[in-house]
N, CA, C and O atoms as a DFTB+ gen file, in Angstrom:
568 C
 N C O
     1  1       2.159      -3.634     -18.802
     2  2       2.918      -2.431     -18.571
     3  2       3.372      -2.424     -17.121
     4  3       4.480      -2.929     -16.940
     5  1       2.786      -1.990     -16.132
     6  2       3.637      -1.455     -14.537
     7  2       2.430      -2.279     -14.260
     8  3       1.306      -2.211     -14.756
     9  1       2.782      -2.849     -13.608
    10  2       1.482      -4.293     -12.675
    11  2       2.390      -3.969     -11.682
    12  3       3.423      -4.550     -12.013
    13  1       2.569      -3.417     -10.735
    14  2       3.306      -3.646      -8.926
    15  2       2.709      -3.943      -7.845
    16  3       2.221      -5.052      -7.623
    17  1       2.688      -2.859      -6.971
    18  2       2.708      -3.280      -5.452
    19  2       1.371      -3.265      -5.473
    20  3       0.747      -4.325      -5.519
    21  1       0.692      -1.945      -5.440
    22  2      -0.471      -1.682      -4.886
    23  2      -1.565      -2.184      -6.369
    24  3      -2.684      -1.764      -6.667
    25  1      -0.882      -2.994      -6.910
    26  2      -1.681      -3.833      -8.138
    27  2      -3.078      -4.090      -7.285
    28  3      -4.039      -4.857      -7.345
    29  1      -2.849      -3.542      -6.870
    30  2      -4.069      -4.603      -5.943
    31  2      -4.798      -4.295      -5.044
    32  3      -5.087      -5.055      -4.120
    33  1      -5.319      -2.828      -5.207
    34  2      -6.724      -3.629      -4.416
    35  2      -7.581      -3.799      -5.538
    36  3      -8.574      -4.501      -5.346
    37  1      -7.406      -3.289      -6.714
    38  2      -8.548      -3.938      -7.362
    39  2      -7.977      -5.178      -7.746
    40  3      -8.844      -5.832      -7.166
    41  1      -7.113      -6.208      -8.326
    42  2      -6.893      -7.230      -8.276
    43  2      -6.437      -8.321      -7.080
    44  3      -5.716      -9.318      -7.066
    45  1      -7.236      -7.606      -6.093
    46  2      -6.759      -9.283      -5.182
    47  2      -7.280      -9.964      -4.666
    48  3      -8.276     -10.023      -5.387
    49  1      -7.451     -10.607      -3.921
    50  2      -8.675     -11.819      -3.679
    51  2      -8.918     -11.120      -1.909
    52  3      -8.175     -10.639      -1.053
    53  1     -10.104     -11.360      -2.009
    54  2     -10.995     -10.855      -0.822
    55  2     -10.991     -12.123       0.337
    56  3     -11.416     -13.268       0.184
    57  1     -10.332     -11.484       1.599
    58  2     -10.512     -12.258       2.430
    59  2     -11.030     -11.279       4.093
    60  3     -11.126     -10.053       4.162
    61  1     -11.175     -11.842       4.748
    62  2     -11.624     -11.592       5.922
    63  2     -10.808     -11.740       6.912
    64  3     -10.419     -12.886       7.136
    65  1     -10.324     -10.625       7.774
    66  2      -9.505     -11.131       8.663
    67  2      -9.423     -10.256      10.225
    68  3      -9.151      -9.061      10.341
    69  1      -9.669     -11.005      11.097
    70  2      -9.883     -10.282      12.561
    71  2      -8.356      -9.309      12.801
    72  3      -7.241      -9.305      12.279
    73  1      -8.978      -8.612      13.783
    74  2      -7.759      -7.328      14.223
    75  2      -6.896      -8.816      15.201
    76  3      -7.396      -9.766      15.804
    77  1      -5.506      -8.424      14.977
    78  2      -4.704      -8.698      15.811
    79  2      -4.157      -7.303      16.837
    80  3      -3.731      -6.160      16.672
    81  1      -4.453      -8.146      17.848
    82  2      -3.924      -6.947      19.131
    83  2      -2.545      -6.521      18.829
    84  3      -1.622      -7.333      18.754
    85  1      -2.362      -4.944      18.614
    86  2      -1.221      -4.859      18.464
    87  2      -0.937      -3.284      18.635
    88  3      -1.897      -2.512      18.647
    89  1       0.478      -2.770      18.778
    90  2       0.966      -1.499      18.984
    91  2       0.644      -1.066      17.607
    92  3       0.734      -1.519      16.466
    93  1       0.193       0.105      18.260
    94  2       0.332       1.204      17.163
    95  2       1.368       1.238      16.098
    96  3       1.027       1.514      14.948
    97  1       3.031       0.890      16.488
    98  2       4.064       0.801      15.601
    99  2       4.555      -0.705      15.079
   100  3       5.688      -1.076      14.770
   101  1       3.139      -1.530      15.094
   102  2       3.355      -2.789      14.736
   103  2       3.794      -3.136      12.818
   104  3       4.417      -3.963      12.152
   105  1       3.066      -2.019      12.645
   106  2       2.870      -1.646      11.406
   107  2       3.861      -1.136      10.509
   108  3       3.726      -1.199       9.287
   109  1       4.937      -0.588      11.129
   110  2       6.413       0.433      10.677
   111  2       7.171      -0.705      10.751
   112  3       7.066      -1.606      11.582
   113  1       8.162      -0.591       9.572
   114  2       8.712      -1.533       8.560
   115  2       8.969      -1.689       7.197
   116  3       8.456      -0.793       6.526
   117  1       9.679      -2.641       6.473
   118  2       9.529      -2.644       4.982
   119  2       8.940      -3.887       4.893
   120  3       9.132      -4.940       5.502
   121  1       8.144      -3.539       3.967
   122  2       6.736      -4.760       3.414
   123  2       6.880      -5.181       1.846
   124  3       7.023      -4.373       0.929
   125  1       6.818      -6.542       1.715
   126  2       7.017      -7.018       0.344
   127  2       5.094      -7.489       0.110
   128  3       4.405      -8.307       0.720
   129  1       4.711      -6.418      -1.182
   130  2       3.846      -6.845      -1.631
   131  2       3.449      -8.069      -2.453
   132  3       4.421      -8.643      -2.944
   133  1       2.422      -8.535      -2.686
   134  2       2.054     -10.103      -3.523
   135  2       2.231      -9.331      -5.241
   136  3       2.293     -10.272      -6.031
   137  1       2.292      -8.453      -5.734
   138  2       2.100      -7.998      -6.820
   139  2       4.006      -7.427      -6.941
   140  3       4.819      -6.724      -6.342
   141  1       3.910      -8.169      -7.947
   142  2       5.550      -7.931      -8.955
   143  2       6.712      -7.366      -7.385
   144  3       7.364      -6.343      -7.176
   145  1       6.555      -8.256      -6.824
   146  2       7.761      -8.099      -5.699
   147  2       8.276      -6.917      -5.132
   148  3       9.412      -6.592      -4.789
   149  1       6.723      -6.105      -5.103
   150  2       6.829      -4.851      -4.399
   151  2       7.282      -4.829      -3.177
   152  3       7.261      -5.707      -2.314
   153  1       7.891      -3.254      -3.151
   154  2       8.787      -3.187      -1.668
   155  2       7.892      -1.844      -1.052
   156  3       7.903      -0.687      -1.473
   157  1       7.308      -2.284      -0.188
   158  2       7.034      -0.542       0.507
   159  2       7.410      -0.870       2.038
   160  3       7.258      -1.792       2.839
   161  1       8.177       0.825       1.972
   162  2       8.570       1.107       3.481
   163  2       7.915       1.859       4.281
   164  3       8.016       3.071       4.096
   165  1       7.063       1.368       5.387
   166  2       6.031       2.659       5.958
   167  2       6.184       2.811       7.164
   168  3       6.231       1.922       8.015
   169  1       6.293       4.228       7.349
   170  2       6.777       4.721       8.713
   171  2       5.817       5.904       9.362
   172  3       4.771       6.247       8.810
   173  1       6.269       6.461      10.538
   174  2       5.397       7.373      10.821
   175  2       5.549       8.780      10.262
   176  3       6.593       9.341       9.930
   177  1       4.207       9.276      10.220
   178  2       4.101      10.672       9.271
   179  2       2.964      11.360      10.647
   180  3       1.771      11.146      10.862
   181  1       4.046      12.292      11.424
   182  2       3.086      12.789      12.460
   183  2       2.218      11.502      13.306
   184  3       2.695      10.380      13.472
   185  1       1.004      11.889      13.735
   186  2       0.288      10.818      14.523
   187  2      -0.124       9.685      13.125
   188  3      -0.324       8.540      13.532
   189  1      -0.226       9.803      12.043
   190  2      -0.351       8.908      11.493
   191  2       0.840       7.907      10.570
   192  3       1.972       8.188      10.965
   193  1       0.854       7.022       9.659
   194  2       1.735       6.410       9.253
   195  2       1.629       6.514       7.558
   196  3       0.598       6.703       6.914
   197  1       3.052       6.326       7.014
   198  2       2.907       6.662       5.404
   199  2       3.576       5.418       4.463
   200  3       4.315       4.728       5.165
   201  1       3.530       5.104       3.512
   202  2       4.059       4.108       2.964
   203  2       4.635       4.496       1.844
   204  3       3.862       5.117       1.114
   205  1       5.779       4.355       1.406
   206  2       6.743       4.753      -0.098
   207  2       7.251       3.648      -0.805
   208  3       8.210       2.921      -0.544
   209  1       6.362       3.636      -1.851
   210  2       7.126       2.522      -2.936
   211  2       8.474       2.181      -2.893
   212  3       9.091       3.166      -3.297
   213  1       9.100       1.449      -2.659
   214  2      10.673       1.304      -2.903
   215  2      11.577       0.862      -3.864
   216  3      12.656       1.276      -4.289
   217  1      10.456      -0.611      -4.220
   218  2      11.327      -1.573      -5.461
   219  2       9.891      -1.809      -5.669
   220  3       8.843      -1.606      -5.057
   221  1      10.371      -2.457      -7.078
   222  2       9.792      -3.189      -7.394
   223  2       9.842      -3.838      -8.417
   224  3       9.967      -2.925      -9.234
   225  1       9.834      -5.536      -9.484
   226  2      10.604      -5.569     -10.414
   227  2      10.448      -4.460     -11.737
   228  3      11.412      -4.484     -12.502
   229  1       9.570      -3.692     -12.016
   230  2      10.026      -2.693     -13.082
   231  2      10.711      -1.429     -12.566
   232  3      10.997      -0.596     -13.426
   233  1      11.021      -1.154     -11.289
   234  2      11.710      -0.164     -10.830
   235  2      13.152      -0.675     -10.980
   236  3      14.053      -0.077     -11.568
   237  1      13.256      -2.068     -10.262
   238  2      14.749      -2.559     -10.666
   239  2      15.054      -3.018     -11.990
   240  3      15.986      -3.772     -12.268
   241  1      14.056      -2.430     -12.957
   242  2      14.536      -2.746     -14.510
   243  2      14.675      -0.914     -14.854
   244  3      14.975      -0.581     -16.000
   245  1      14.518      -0.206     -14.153
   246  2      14.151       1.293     -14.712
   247  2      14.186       1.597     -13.436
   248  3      13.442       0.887     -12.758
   249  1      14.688       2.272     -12.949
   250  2      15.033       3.073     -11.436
   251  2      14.278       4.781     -12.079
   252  3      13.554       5.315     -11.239
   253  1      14.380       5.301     -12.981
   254  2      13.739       6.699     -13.177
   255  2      12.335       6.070     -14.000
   256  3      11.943       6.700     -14.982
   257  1      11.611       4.844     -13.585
   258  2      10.156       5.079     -14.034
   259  2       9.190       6.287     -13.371
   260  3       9.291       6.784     -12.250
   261  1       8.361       6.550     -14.279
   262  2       7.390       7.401     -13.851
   263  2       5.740       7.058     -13.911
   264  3       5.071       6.296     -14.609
   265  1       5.479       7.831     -13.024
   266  2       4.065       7.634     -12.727
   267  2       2.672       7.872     -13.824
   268  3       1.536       8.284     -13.588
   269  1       3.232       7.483     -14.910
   270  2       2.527       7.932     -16.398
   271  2       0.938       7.262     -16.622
   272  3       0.422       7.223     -17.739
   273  1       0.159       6.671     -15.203
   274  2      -0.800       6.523     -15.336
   275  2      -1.572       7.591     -14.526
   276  3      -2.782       7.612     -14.296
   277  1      -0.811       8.296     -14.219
   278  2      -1.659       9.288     -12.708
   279  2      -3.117       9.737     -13.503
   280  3      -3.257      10.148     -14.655
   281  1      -3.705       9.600     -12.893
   282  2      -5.397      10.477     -13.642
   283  2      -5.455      11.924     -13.801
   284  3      -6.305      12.396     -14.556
   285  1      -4.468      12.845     -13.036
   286  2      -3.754      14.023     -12.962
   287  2      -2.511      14.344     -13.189
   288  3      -1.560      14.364     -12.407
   289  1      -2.584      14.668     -14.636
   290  2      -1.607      14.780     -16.071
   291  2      -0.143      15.390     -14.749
   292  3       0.854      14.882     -14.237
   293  1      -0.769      16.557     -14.712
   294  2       0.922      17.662     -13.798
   295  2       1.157      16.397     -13.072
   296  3       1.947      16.908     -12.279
   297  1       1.111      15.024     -12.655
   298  2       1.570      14.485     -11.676
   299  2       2.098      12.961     -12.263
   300  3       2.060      11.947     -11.567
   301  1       2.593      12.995     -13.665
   302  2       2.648      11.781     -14.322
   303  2       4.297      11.585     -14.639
   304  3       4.775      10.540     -15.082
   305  1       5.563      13.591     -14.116
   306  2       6.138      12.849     -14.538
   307  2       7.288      12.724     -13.020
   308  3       8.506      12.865     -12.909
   309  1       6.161      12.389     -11.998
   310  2       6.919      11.644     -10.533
   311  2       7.833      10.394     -10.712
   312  3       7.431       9.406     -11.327
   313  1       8.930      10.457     -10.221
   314  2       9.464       8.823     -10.358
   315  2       8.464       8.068      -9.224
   316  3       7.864       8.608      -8.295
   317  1       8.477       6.997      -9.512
   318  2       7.964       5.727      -8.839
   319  2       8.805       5.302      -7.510
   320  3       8.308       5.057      -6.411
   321  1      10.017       5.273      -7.808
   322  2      10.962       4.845      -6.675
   323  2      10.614       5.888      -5.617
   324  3      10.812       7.050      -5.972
   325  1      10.266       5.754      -4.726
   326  2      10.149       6.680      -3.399
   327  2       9.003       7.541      -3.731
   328  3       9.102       8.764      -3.827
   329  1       7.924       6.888      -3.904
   330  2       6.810       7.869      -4.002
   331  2       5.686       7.181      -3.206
   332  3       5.355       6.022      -3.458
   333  1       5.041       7.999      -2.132
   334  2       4.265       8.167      -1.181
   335  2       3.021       7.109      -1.973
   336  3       2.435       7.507      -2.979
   337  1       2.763       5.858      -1.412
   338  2       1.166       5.656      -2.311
   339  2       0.384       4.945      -1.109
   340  3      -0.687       4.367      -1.295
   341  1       1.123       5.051       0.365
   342  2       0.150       4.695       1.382
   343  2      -0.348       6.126       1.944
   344  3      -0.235       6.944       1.031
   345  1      -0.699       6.534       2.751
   346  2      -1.336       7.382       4.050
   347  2      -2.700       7.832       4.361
   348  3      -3.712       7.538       3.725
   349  1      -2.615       8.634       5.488
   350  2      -3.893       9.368       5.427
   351  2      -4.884       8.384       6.605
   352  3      -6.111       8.296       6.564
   353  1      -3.864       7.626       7.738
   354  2      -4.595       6.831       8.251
   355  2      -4.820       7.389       9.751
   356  3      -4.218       8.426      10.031
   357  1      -5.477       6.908      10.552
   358  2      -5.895       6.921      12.099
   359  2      -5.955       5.481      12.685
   360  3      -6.549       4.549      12.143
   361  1      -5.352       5.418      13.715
   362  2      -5.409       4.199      14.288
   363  2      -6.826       3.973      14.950
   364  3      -7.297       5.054      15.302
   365  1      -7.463       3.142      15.165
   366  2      -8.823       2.620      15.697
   367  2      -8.790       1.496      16.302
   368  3      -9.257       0.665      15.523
   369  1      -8.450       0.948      17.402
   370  2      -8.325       0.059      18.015
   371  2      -7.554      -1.375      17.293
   372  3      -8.033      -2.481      17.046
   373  1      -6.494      -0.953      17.133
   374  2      -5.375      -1.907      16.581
   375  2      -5.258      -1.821      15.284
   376  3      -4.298      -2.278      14.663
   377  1      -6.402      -1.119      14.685
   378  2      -6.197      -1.541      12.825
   379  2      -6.336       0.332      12.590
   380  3      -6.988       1.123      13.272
   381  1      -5.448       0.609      11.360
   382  2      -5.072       1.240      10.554
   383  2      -6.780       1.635       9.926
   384  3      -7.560       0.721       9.662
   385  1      -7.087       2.821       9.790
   386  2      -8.316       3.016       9.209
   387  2      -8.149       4.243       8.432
   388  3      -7.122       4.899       8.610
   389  1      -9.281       4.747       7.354
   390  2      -9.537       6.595       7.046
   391  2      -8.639       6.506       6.198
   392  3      -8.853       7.438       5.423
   393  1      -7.230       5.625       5.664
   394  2      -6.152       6.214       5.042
   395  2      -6.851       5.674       3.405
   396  3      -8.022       5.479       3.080
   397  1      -5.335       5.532       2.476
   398  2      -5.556       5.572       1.274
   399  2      -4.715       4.557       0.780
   400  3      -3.740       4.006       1.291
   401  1      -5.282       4.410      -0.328
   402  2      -3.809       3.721      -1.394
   403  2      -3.720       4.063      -2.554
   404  3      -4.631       3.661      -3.278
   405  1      -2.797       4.784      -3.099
   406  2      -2.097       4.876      -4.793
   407  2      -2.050       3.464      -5.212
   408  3      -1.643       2.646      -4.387
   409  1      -2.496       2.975      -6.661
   410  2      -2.289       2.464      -7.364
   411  2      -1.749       2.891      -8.683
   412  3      -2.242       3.508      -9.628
   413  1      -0.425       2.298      -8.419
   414  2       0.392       3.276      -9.667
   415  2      -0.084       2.313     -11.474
   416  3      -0.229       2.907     -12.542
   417  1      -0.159       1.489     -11.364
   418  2      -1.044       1.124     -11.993
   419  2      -2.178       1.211     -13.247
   420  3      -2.325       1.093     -14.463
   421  1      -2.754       1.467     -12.167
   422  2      -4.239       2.593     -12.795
   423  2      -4.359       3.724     -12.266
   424  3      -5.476       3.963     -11.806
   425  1      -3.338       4.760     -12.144
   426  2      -3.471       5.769     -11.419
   427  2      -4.658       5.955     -10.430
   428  3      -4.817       7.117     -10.059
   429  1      -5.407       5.149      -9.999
   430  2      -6.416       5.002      -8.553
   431  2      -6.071       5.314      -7.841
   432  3      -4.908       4.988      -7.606
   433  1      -6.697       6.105      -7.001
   434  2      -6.393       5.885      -5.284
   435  2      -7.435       6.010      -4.735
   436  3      -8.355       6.761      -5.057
   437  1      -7.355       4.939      -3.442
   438  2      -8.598       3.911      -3.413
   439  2      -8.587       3.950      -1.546
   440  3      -7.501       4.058      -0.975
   441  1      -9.688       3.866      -0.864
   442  2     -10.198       4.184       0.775
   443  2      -9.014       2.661       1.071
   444  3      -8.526       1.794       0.346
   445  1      -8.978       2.894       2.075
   446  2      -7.942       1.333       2.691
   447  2      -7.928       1.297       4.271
   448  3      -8.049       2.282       5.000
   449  1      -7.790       0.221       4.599
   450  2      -7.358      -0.131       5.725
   451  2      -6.119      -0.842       6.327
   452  3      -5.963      -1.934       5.779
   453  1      -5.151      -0.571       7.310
   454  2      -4.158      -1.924       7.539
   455  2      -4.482      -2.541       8.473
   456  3      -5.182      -1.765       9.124
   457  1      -4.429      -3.433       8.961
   458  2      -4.724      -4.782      10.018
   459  2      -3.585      -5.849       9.778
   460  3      -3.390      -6.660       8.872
   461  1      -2.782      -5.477      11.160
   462  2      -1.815      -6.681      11.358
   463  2      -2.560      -7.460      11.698
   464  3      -3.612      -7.373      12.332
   465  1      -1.767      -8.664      11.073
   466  2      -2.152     -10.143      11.548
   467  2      -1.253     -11.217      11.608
   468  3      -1.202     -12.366      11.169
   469  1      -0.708     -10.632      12.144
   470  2       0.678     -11.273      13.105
   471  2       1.948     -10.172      13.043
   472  3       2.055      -9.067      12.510
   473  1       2.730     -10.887      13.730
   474  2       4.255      -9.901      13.833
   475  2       4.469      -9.730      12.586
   476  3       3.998      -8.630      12.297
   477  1       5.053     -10.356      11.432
   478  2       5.564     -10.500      10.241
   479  2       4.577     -10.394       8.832
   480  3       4.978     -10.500       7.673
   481  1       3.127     -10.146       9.300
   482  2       2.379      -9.532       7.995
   483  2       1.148      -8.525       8.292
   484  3       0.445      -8.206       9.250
   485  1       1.238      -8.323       7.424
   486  2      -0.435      -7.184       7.201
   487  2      -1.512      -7.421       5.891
   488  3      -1.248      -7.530       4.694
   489  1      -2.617      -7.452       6.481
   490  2      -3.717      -7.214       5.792
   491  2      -3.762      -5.889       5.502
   492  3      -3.551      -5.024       6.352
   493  1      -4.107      -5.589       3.983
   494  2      -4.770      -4.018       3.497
   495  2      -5.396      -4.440       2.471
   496  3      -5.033      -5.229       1.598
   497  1      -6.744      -3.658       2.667
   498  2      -8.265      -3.972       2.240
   499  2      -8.070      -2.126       1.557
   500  3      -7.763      -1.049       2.068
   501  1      -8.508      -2.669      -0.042
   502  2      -8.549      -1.205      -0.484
   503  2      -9.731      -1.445      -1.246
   504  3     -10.025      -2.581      -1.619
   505  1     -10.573      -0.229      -1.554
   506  2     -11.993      -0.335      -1.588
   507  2     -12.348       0.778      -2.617
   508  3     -12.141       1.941      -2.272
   509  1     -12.893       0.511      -3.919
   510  2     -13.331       1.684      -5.017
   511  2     -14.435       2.127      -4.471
   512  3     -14.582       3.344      -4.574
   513  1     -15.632       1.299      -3.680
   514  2     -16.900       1.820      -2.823
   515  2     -17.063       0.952      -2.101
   516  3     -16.874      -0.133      -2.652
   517  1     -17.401       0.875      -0.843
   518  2     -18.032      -0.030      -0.204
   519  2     -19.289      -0.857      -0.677
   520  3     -20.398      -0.345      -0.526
   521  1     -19.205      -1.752      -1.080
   522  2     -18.571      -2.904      -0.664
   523  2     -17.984      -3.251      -1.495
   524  3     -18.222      -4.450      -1.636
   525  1     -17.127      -2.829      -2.379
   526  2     -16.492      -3.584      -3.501
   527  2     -14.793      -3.202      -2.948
   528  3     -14.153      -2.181      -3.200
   529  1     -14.348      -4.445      -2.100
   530  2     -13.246      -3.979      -1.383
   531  2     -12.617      -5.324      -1.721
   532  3     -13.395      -6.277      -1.686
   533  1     -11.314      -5.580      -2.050
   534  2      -9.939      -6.552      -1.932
   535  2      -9.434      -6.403      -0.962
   536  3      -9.273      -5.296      -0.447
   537  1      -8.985      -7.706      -0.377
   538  2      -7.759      -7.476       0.547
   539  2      -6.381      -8.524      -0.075
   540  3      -6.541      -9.619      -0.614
   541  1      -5.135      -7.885       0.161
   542  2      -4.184      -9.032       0.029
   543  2      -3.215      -8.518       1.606
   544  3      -3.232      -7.625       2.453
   545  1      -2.255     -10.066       1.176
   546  2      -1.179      -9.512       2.668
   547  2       0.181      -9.288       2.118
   548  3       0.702      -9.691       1.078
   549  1       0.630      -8.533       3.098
   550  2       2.230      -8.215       2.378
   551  2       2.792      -8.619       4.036
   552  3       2.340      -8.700       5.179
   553  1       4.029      -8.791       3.318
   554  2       5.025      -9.927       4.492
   555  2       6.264      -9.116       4.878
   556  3       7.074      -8.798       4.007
   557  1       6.429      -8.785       6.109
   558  2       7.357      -8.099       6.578
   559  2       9.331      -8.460       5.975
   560  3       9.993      -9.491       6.091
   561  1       9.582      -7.553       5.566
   562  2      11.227      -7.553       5.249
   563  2      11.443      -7.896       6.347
   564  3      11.226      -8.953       6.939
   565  1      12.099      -6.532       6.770
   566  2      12.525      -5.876       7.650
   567  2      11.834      -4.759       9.347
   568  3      12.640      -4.174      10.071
């Protein structure tokens, strides 16, 4: 059915990866996820930063999909295209912490972290409990 972007923190392979020194707005950009050629664009939301689904290949097969896995019925019939499934973060010495991730998916939403690791990608580690955490990387567009 909808396998996309944030497919993943429960499906992705767990890796480990040190903070790269970096600005606070290292992070703002559009990001292509490893899951069905997700697009998220995340920018700043007040002192913290937010991320909005953009594409993805069942969005560019269906531009009015909806969010028909949400675990909270009133919220199932959101379109997908431009819907909020990063935030809720604080910066902590270079890495993204405290925030969240929507998994449209399995209607989840799951503790996360971002950590650049380099100019052109990011680590995000999303976590159902500690310690049962995935990380994958998504690769800068734009």
């Amino acid at each position: 059915m909808l396998a996309l972007v944030a497919a993943a923190p429960i499906a992705m392979i767990g890796l480990s990866v040190p903070a790269v020194a970096a600005d606070a707005d290292s992070v703002l950009g559009t990001w292509r996820t490893p899951s069905k050629n997700g697009v998220v664009e995340i920018a700043r939301c007040g002192g913290s930063i937010c991320g909005k689904l953009m594409s993805s290949d069942h969005i560019k097969t269906n531009p009015e999909l909806k969010d028909i896995n949400n675990k909270d019925t009133a919220r199932r019939d959101r379109k997908l295209k431009g819907l909020q499934i990063v935030g809720g973060f604080k910066l902590d010495d270079g890495v993204w912490t405290g925030g969240s991730i929507y998994n449209p998916e399995d209607g989840g939403t799951y503790k996360a972290t971002i950590t650049p690791a380099g100019p052109d990608s990011l680590k995000l580690k999303g976590c159902i409990v500690w310690p049962l955490c995935k990380t994958q990387t998504w690769n800068r567009i734009k």
